[in-house]
Structure formats: C-alpha cells, structure tokens
N, C-alpha and C positions, 0 to 999 in steps of 0.2 A: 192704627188698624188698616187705612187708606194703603199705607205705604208700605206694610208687610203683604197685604191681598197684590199689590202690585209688583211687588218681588217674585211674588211667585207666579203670577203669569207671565213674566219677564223669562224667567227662567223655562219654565212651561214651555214658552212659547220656542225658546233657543234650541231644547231640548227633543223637538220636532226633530225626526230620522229620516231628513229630507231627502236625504238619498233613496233610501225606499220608496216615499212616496212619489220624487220624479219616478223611479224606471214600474212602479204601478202605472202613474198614467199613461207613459209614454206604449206600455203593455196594452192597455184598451185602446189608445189610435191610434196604433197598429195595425190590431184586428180589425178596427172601423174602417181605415184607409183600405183594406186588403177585400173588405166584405162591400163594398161599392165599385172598387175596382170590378169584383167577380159579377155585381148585378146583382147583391143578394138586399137588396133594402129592406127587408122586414129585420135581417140579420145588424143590419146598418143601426135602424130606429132603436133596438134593442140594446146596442153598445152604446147610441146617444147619453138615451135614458141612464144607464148605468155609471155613465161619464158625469154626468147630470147632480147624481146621486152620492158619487166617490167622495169619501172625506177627504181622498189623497187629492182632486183637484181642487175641494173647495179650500183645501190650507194652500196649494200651491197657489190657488187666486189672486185671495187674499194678499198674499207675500208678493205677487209680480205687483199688483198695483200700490203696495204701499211701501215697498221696499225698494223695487226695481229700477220699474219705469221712469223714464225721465223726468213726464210731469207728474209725479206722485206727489208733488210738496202744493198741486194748482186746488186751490178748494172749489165747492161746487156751490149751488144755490145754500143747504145749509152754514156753508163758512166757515168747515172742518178742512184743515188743510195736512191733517195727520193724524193716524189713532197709536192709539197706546197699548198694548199685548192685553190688555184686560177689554177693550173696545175691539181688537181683533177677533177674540175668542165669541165674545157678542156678536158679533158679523156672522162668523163661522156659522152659530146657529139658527140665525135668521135664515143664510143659504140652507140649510139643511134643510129648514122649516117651510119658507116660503118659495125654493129653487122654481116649481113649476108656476105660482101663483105671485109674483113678484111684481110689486107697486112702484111703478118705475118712479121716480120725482121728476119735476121741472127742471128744465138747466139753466145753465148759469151763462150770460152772452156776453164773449169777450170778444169788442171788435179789432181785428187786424188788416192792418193797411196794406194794400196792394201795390205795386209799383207803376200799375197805371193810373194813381191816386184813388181809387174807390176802395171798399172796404169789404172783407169778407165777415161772419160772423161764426167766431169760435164758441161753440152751443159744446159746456164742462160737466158732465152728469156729477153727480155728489158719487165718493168714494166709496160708499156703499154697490150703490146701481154699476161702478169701474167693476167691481168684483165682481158683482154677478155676468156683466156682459163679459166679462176674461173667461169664466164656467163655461158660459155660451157659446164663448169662441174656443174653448178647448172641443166643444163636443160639434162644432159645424164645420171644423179649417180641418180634420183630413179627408172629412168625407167629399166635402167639395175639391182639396187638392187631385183627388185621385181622379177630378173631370179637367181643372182646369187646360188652358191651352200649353202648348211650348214656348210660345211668342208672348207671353205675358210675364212681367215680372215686378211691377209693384206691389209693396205690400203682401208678400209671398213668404214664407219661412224658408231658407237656404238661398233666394233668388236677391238680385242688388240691382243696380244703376247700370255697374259696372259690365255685367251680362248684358244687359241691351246695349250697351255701346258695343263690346267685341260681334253681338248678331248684327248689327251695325256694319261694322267693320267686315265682316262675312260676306254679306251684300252689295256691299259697294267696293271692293279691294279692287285692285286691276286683274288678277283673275276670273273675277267674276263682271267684269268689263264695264264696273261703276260710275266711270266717266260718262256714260251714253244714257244713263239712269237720270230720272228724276223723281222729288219724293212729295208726298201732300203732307203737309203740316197741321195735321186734322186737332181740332179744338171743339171741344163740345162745353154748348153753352149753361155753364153752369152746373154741373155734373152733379156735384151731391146734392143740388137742393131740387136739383128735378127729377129723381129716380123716380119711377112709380113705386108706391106699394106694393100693390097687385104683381109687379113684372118682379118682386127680390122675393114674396110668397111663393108664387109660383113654382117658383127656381129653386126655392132652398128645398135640402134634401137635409129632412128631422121631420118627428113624431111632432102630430097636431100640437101636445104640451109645449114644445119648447116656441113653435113657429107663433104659439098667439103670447108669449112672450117676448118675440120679436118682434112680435106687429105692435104690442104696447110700447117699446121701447121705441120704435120711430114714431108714434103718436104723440110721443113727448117730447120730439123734437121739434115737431113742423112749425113750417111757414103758414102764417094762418092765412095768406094771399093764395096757397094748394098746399091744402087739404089732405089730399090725399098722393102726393110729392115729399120726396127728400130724406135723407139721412146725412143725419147730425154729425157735424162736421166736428170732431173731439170726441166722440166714443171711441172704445177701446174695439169694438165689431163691425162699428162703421167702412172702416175701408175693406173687409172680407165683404160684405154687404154689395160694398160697390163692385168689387169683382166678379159677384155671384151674379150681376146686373147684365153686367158688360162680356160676361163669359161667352166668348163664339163670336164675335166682333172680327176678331182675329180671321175668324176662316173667312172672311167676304173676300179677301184677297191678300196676296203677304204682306206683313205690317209687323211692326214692331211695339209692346204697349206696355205702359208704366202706370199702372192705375188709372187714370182719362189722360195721359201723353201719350199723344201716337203719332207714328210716323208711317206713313204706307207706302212700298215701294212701287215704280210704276218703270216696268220696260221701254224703250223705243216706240213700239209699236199699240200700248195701252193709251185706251179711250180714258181719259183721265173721268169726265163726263159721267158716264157710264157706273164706272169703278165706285166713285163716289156718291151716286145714286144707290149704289148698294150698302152704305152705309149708313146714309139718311133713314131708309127703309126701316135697317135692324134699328136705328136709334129712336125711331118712330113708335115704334113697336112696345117701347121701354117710357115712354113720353118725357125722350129728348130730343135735342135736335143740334145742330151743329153752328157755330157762328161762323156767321157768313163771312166777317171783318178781319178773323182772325189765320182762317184757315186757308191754306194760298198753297200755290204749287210753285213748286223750286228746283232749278236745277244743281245738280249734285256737285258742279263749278263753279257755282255762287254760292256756295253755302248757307249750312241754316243751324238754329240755335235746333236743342233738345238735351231735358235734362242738365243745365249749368253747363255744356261743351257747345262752340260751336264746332260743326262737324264740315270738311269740304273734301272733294277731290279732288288734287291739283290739276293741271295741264299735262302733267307726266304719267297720270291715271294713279296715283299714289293717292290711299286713305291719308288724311290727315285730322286729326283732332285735336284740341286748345283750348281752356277753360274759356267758357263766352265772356261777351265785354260789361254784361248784367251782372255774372257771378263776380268776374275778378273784381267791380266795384263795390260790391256786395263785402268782402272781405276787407278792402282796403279802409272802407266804411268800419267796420268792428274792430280791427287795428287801430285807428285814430281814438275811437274811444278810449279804449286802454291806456293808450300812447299818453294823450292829451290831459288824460283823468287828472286831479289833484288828490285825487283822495287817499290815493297810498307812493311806497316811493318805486325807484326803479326795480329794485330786487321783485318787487309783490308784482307788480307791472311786468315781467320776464314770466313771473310762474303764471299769469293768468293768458300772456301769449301763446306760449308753447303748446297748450291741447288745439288753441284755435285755429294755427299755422301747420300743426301736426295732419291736424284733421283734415283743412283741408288740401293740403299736400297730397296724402294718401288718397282722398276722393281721387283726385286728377292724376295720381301715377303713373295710368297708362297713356298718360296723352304727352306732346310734345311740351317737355316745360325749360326748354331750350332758351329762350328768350327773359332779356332783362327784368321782362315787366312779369313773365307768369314765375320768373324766379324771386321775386317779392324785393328784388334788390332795394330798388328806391326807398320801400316800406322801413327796410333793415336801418339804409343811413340814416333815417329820420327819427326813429327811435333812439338809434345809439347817440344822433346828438340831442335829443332831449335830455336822455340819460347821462350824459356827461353836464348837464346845467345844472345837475345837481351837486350840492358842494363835497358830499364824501364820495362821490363818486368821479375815479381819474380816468384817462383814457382805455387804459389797461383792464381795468374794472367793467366800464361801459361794453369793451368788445367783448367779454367774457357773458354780461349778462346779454347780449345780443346774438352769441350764440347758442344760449340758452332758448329765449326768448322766442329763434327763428331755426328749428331742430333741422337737420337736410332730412330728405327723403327720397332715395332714390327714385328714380322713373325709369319705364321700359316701353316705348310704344306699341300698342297693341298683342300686349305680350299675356292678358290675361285668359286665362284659362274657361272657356263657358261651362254653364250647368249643362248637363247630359240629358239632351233632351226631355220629357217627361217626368226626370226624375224628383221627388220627394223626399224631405226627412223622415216621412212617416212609410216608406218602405222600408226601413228596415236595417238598410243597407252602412252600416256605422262603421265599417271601414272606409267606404267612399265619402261619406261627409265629411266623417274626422280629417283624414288629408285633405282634402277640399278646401275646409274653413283654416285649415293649418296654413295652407299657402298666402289667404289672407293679410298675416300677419309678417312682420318682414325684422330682419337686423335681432335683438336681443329674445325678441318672444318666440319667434322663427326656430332658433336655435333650441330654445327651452321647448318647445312642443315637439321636434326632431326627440331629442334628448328623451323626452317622456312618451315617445310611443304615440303622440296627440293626443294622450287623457289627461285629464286632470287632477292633479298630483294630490289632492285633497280627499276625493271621493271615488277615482278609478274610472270613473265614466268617461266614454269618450264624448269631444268637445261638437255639440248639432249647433245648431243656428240660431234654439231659444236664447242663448245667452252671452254677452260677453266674455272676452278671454282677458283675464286680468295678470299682470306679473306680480307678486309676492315675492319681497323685500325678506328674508329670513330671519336677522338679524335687526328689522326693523331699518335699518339706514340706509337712506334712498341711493347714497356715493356710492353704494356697493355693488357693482357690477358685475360682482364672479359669479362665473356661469352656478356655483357649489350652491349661491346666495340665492337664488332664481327660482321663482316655483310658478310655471303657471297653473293657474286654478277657475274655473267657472267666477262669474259673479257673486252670485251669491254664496259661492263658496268661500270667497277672500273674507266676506260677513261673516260666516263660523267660526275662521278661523281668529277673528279678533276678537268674538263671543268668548272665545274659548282663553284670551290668552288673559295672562294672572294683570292685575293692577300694577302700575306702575312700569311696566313693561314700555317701549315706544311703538308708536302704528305707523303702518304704511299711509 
C-alpha cells in the first residue's frame, strides 16, 4: 500500500506542467520588478503577497531546493538530507498553510576552515525552512533588483565574477589611464555575522507578513555574543539579505562589489583618507565596520588579488589578469586528491577531473592563461604518469585519458561582454538575456544554443539565469557528438526528459 500511495506521488509529482508554472511566476516578478521600478509599493506589497501565495512558486520552491541546488543532498538539524514526492507534496501544504506564519527551526553548524586557519560557521536550515526562504526570495529579489546598484554583482540573477572583472578592466585599461590609479582593497569585518537586524528591516521592500518572517528566520540564526547581528551564513535568502544591507555602498565613491569584495577606485588626486571615511560612516550605520588588517591601499603596478585573479597593470599601461597564486593552489590542491586517490582507477579518476579542470578553465577565460603553470601543464604530466603505473593502462591509453581528464578551453583576454548597465532578468527583456547567457557557453553547447534560437529545445522557453544550460545526448551515448545528437535544454528540463523516458533506455 506504502509503495503504490508512493507511485503515485512519484508520478504526480513528474506530471507537474512545469513549464507553466515557471512563466506564471516569472509573469508576477515581472509585474513586481516593473511596480517598484515605477514607485508604486502598495502595488509591489500586493504582487509579494500573491507571489507568497502562488501554488506555482511553492512547487517551484520546493523543486529548486530538493532537486536543483547544489547542496540539496546537505541535511539540516532534523537529519533529512532528501524528501520523497509524497514528503514533497507535505511540504507543499505546509507552505500553503503556514507561508505567513512560518516556524523557522534551529540550524545545523557546519565549521569551515578558512585559509588564514580560523574557521567560519556554515548555520544549514532543515529542507523545509530552504523552501520556504526560496518562496521568500522569489517574492523579495525583483523588487529589490529593480533598486540595486550597477557596480554590484554578487549574488545577483544574470550578474557573475566575470562582470566585475571586465568593470575592472574598464577602469583601469590604458584608455582610461589605469597606470596612475590606485585601488583600496576594502574588507569588512565579518560581514554576515554582523549585519544589523534593524538596517536589512528597514531596507526590505514587502508587506509586514513576509518581513516578520524574515526577522524569525535571522533570529534562528544568531550569534548569541549579538543578538541582534547577523545572517546565516547557508540560507537560501541569506546573501539577497546581505545585499539588501550593503545596497548604496557603491555610491560613496566608484567601486566595484561582489557581495562584501570590494574594490574602490582612487584617481591621482583622491584623499584616500577622506574616501574611506565615507565608507566606515555607511558601514556604521549597518553596525559594521571595516578591518583595519586587512584593507590596504595598492597601487595598480603592484597588483592586487580580487575574486581568485590577481589583477595588475603593467609598465606599458596594459590591463593584465591571471588566476591569483591562492586560487591556482587551490586547484592544484583538488587535483592531487583525485590524482593520488586509491579508491578508484585511472579511467574513473579522468571522469571525475574533467568538470573540475573544465570548470575552472572557463572561470579564468578571460584572463591571460599563456603561461605553463595557469596552463595546468605540470598538473597534466603528473597524472598521466601515475596513470601509466597502472598495469592495463600503456602510454597510449594514459595520454588519451589525460586528455580527457584536462579538457582545453579556449581563452580571450578581456574579451567578455558586461551586463548593460542596470539591467535585470526580471525586465522582461528575453531577447537580451537569452543571447547574453548564450555567449556564456562556448564550443559544442555554443553551437546548439546558435542552432536553437537560445531556447530550450524541451520547453521553448528562452534560456534566463535561473538555471543551468545542460547538453542532451539523444541517443543517450555520450561519444556522440553530431550536432543532429545535441539538445540543449534547462536543468531541469534534462530531469523530464529522463522522467519521461521508457525503462531500459540509457541516460545521459
């Protein structure tokens, strides 16, 4: 009986016309995005509420945090580290039920080590409380996109790394006479454990219901050293929070900012002094404040780290960029495990390199990776001869799975493309994002998205920022490369597509 009631929420659950319910939601933050834009907030409160309320956001919630996200498999204080379509549909109703009045749980504290040896603490809400902060954050992230600054791009929907490097690159280039620049490497001390309450209240823009919802939910996170301090560092609304904090920072003077990385540019002629007193002020204001230790002024010929690059301009007034000597250890570091492991052979060792060599390749595309060392060469021989110590594997064999293993990825310095000023996914504007995010992608998927107009071959929707772009294998067999074979499709779309496909079939 167990296992027929769970068939059919199984299927139930697949049978969800997810397509519709994305472009409902995406239909009320829209409206939301465009009615704060215009200054209409009662009209804003009103779309919250109804965001709030949508079945079609509380199943899409649902679905990002237990299907999606990356840490969807991390459990929380209960010890649930995954629900089952009959424990989802239970969820569903709870949100329904309790979406305004919502009992946030304790979290769960996972310490992580820092690279100056001290530790941070990762605070994991239970997979219930992910769901409802995802709700939360569908119905808070357009109406605040449509304040945020230009110069901000952590933790943003359509915004990357990649964008503050080229505003980067913008500022400091020899047109713009970067050599004579110098920049302050501002560091605030301790950012999410010391946001005020009071200063992310204030700021948020939603109806009393949802904001003493939010004010429970960082109640369950604190530090019991303040009280009335901090957002939790592992929620799913946590870093909108923090930006909701830190929004207007930007304007004290040009700067550059990645969630709490910033960088602030300073002319010839700028009181560094002065400049920086204006930032203490704003950070004051929010009760934080800045470390003293950390935050140093540099010039733009000695270079300085930001974001995993470090960034200089040479003697010839030429931008230059290179993965920093933190990050490239950082990798060479997760390669030796692989490399070194016992636990599987060379083949399984090649499939588990490849996303992490991939990955970070593509991070660093736009930078110079000219050089032996950010070309992973050394990394490459050292694998290929462990891989040959193994006994069925010959030379031949080894180099094949090392080219596997260490995929190229082209590179173009300074060649990418910035976000347009201002702009948002929640404008509207799905011509412009679809090519935007298409350019993203480069070599086989590149080609497939060209090919498809930039939708998504599955559902017709063009490709925004909520989701990954996946390639679909047609025939199931990964050696198949022809372009005929190739489908790209959303995320969660690739997931319907193997709902759907008959038993005994092979999967991507």
């Amino acid at each position: 009986m167990v296992r027929h009631t769970k068939k059919i929420c199984s299927e139930l659950w697949k049978s969800q016309k997810w397509k519709q319910l994305r472009r409902h939601l995406f239909r009320l933050q829209r409206r939301l995005y465009k009615a704060v834009q215009a200054g209409d907030r009662q009209k804003a409160r009103s779309l919250q509420k109804l965001i709030l309320k949508s079945r079609s956001a509380q199943l899409l919630a649902i679905r990002q945090v237990t299907q999606l996200n990356q840490g969807k498999r991390t459990a929380g204080i209960d010890g649930k580290s995954s629900l089952d379509c009959r424990e989802r549909f239970e969820l569903l109703d709870n949100l329904n039920h309790y979406a305004y009045n919502w009992k946030h749980s304790e979290l769960r504290e996972i310490p992580i080590p820092k690279k100056n040896g001290k530790t941070r603490i990762l605070k994991v809400p239970t997979i219930a409380d992910r769901a409802w902060q995802c709700l939360i954050k569908y119905a808070l992230e357009p109406a605040h996109e449509a304040t945020f600054s230009a110069d901000s791009y952590g933790f943003r929907p359509g915004r990357s790394a990649q964008d503050a490097q080229k505003r980067l690159f913008n500022h400091l280039k020899s047109d713009a006479n970067g050599i004579t620049k110098r920049v302050i490497e501002l560091d605030i001390k301790k950012c999410f454990d010391r946001i005020s309450h009071d200063s992310i209240m204030e700021r948020l823009i939603a109806p009393q219901s949802i904001k003493s919802g939010v004010y429970r939910c960082l109640k369950a996170g604190i530090n019991p050293e303040f009280p009335e301090q901090g957002a939790p560092q592992g929620g799913v609304v946590s870093p909108l929070l923090a930006n909701v904090a830190l929004n207007g920072i930007e304007d004290c003077h040009p700067s550059i900012r990645y969630a709490d990385d910033m960088v602030i540019i300073l002319k010839p002629k700028d009181n560094a002094g002065k400049i920086l007193q204006k930032f203490k002020d704003f950070l004051a204001e929010r009760k934080m404040e800045i470390s003293e230790e950390k935050t140093k002024i540099t010039k733009t010929t000695d270079g300085f780290d930001f974001l995993g690059w470090n960034i200089r301009v040479q003697k010839n007034g030429k931008f230059k960029s290179i993965p920093s000597e933190e990050n490239h250890r950082t990798i060479r570091k997760k390669i030796k495990t692989v490399v070194n492991s016992s636990n599987y052979g060379a083949e399984v060792k090649a499939k588990k390199l490849a996303p992490i060599v991939r990955g970070w390749r593509n991070y660093h595309k736009n930078c110079d990776m000219s050089s032996s060392r950010d070309s992973l060469w050394f990394m490459n021989k050292t694998a290929n001869r462990k891989f040959r110590k193994e006994k069925k594997v010959n030379r031949y064999q080894a180099n094949e799975l090392c080219d596997k293993a260490f995929p190229a990825v082209g590179y173009k310095q300074n060649k990418h493309v910035n976000v347009r000023g201002t702009k948002s996914p929640f404008d509207g504007d799905l011509v412009y994002w679809s090519k935007r995010n298409s350019k993203l992608y480069d070599n086989a998927t590149s080609k497939t998205l060209t090919k498809q107009n930039h939708s998504c071959e599955h559902c017709g929707h063009k490709f925004l920022s909520d989701e990954y772009v996946h390639l679909h294998h047609v025939d199931g067999n990964h050696d198949n490369w022809k372009p005929k074979n190739l489908m790209a499709v959303h995320q969660s779309c690739h997931q319907e597509i193997h709902w759907s496909r008959p038993k005994g079939k092979s999967r991507d």
